[in-house]
DRENTORKOL-3810 file (N, C-alpha, C; in nm, 4 decimals):
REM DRENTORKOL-3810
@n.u->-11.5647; n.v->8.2528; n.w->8.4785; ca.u->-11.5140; ca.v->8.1168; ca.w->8.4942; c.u->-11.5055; c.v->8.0506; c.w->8.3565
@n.u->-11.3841; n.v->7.9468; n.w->8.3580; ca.u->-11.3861; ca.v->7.8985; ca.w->8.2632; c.u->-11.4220; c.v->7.7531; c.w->8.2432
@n.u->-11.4429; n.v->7.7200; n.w->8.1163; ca.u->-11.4575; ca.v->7.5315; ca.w->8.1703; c.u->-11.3409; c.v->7.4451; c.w->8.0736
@n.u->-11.3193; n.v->7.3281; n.w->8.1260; ca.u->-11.1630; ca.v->7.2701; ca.w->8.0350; c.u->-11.1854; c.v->7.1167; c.w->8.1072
@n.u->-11.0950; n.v->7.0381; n.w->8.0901; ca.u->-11.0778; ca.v->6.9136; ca.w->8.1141; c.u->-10.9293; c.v->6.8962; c.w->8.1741
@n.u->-10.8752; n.v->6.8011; n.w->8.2452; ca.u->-10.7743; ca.v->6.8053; ca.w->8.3702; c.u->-10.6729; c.v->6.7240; c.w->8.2228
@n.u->-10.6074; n.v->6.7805; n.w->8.1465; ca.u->-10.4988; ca.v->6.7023; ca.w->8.0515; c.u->-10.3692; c.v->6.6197; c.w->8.1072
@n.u->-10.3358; n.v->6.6858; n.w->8.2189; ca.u->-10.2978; ca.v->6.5816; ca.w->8.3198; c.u->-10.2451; c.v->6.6516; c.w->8.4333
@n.u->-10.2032; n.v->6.5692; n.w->8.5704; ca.u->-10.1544; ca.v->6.6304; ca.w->8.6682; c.u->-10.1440; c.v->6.5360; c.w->8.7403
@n.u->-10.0000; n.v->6.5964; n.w->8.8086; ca.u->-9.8825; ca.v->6.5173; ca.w->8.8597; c.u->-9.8938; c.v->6.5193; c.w->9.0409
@n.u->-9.9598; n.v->6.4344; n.w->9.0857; ca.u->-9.9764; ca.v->6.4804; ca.w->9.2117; c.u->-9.8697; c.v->6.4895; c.w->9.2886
@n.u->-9.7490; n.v->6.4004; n.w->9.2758; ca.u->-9.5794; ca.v->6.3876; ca.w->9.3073; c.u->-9.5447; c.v->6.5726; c.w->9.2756
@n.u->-9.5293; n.v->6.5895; n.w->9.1774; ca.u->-9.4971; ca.v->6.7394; ca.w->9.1592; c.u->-9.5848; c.v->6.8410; c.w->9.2209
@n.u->-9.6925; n.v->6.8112; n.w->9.1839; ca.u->-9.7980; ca.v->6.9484; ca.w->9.2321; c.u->-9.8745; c.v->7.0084; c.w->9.1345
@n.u->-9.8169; n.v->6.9993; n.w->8.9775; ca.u->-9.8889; ca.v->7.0296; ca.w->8.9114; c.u->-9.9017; c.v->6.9614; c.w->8.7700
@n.u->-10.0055; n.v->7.0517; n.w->8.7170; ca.u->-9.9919; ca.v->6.9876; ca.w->8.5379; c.u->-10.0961; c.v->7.0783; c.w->8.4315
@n.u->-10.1644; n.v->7.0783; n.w->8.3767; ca.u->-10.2363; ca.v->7.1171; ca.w->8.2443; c.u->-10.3580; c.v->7.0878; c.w->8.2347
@n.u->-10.4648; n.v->7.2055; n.w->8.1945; ca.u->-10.6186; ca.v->7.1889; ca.w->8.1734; c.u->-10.6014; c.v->7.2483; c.w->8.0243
@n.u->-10.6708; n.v->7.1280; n.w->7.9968; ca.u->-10.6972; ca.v->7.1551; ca.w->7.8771; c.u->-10.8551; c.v->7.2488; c.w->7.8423
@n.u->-10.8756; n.v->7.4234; n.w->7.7520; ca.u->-10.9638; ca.v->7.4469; ca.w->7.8056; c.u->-11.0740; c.v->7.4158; c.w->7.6474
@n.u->-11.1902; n.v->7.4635; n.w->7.7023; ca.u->-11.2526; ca.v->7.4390; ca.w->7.5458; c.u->-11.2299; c.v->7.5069; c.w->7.4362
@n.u->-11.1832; n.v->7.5905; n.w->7.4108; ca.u->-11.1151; ca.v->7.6235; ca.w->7.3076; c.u->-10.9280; c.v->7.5969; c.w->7.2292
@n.u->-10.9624; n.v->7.4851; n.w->7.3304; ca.u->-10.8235; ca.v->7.4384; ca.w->7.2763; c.u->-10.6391; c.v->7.5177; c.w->7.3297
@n.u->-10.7148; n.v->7.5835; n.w->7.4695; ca.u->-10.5605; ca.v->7.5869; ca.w->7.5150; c.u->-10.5048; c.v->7.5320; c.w->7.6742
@n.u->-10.4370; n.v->7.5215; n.w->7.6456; ca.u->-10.3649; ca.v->7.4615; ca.w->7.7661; c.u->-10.3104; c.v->7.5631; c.w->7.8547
@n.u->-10.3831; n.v->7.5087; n.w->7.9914; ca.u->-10.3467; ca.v->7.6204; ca.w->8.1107; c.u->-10.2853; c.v->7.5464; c.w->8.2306
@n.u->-10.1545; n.v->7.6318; n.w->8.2484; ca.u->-10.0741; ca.v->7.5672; ca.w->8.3729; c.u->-10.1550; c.v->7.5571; c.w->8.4759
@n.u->-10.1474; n.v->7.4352; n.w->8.5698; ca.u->-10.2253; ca.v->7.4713; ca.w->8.7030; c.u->-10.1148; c.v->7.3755; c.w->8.8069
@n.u->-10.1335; n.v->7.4672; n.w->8.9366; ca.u->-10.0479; ca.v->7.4263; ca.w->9.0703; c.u->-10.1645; c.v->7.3477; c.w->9.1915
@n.u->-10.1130; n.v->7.2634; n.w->9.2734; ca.u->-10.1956; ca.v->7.1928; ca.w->9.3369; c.u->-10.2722; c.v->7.3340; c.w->9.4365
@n.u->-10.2492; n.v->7.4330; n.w->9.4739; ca.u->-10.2602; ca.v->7.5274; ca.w->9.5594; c.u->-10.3335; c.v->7.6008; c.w->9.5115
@n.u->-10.3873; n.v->7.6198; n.w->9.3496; ca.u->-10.5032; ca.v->7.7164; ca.w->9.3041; c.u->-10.6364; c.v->7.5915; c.w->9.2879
@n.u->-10.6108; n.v->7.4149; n.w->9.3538; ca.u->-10.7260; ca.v->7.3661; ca.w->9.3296; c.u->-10.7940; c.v->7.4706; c.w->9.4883
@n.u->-10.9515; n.v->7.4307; n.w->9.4798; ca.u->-11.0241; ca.v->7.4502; ca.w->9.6013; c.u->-11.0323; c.v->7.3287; c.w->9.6826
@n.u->-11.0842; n.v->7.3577; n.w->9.8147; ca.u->-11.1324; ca.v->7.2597; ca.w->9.8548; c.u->-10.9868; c.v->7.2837; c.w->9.9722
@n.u->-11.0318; n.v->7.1763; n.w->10.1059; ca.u->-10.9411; ca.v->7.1616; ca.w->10.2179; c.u->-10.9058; c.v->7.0006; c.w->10.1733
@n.u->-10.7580; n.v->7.0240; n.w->10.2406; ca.u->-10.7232; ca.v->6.8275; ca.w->10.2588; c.u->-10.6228; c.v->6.8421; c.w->10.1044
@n.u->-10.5950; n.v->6.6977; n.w->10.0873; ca.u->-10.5103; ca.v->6.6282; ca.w->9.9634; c.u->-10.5728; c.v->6.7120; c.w->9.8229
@n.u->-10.5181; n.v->6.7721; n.w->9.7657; ca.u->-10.5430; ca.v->6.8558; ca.w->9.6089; c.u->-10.4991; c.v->6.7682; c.w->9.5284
@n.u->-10.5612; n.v->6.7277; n.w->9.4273; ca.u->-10.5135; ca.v->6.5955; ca.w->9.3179; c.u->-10.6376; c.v->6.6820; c.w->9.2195
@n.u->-10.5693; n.v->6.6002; n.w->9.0961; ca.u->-10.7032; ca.v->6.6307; ca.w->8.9779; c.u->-10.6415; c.v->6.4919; c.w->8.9236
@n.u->-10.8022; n.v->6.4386; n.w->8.8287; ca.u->-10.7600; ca.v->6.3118; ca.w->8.7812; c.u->-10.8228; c.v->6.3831; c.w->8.6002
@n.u->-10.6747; n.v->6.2925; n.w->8.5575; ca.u->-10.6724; ca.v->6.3320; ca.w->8.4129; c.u->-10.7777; c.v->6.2772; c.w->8.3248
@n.u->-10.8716; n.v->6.3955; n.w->8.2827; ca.u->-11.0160; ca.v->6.4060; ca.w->8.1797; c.u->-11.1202; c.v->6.4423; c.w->8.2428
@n.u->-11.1273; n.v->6.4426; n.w->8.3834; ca.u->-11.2208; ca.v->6.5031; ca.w->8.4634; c.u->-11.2447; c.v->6.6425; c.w->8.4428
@n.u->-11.3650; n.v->6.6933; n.w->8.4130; ca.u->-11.4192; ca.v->6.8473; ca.w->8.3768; c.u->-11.4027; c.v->6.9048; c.w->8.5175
@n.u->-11.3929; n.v->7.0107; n.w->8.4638; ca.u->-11.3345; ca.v->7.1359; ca.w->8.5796; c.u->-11.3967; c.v->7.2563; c.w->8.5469
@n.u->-11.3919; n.v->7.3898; n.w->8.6452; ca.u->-11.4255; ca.v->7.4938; ca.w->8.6017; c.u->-11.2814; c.v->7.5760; c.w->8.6780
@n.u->-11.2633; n.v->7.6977; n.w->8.6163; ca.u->-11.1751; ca.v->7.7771; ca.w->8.6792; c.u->-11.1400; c.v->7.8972; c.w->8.6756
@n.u->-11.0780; n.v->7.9954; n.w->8.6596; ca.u->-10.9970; ca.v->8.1348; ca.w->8.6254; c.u->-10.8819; c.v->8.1364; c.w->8.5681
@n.u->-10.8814; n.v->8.1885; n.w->8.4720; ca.u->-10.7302; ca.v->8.2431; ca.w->8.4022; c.u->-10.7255; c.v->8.3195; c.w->8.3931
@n.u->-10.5800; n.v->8.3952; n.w->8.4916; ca.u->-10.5195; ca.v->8.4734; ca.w->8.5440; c.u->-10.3441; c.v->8.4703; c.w->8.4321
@n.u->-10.3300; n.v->8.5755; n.w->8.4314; ca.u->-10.1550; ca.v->8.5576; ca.w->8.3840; c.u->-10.0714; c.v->8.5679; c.w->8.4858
@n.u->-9.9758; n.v->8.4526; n.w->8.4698; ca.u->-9.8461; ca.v->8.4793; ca.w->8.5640; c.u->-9.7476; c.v->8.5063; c.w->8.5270
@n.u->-9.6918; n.v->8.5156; n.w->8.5861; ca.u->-9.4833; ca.v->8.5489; ca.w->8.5259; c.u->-9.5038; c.v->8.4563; c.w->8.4474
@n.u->-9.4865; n.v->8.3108; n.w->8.4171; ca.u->-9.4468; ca.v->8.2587; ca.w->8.2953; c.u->-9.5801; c.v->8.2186; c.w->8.1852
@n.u->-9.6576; n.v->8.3202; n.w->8.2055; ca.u->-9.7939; ca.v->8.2463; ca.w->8.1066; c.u->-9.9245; c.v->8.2310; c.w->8.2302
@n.u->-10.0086; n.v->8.2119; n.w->8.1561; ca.u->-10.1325; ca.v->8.1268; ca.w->8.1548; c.u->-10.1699; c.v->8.0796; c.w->8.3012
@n.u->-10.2437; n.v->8.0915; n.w->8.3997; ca.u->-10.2505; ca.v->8.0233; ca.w->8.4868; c.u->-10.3854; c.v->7.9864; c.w->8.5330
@n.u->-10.4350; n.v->7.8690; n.w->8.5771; ca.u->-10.5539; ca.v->7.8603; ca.w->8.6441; c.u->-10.5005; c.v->7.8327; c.w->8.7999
@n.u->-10.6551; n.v->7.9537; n.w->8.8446; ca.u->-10.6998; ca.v->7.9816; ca.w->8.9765; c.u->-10.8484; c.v->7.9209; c.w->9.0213
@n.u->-10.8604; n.v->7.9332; n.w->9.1168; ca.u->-10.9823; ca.v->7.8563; ca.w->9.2003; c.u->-11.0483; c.v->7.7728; c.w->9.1409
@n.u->-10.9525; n.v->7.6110; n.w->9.0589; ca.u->-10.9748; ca.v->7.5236; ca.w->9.0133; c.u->-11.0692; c.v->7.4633; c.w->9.1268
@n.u->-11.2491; n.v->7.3902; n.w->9.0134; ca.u->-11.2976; ca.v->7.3123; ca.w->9.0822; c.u->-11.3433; c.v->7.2365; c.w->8.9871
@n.u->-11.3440; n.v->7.0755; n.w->9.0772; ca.u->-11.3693; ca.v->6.9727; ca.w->8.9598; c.u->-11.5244; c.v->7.0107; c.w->8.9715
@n.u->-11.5628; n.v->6.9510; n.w->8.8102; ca.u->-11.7234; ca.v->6.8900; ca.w->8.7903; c.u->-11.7589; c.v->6.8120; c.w->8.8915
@n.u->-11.9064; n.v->6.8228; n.w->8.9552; ca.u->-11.9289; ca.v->6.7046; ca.w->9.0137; c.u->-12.0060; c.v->6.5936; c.w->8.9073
@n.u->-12.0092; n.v->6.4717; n.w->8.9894; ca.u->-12.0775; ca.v->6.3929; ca.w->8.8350; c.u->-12.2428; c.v->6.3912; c.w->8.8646
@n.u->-12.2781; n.v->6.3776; n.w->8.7211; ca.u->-12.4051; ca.v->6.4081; ca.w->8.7026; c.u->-12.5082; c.v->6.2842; c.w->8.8202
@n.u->-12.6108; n.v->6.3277; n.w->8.8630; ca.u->-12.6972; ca.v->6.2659; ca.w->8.9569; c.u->-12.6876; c.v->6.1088; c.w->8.9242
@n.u->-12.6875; n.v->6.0624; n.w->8.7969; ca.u->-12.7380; ca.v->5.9170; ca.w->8.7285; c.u->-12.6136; c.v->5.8721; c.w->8.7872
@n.u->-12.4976; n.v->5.8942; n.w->8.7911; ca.u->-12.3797; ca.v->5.8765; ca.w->8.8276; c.u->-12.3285; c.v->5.8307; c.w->8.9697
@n.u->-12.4063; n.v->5.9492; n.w->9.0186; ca.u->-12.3873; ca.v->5.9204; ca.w->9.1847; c.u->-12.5008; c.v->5.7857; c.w->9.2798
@n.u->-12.6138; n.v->5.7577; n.w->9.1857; ca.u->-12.6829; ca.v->5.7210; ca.w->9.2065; c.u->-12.6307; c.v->5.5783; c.w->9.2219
@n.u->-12.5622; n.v->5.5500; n.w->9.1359; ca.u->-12.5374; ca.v->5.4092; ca.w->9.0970; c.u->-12.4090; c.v->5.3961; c.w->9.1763
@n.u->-12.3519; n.v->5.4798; n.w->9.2449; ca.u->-12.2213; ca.v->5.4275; ca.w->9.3233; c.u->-12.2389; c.v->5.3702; c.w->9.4544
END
């Protein structure tokens, strides 16, 4: 698995770009996030995932967001 940040994504389209920690950018489709229901990623939110190659490049698979840290949830 890898880890990256959500550089942006288009929930109208379906997809957009993780940015990973080493500085590359990986295509991602609403259909390789996990999870059941509405697939969205919100842009800068940490993620973990798989990169896989596709026909045109680069792809992330079994995208899952970070959850936020305990101090975080606490206070919501």
């Amino acid at each position: 698995m890898s880890d990256g940040k959500v550089k942006w994504f288009n929930p109208r389209k379906g997809y957009g770009f993780i940015a990973t920690d080493d500085g590359r950018d990986i295509f991602v489709h609403y259909s390789s996030i996990a999870g059941d229901g509405y697939k969205t990623l919100v842009e800068g939110s940490p993620v973990t995932f798989d990169i896989v190659e596709g026909d045109k490049g680069l792809r992330a698979e079994n995208v899952v967001a970070a959850s936020a840290p305990e101090e975080e949830k606490e206070e919501s």
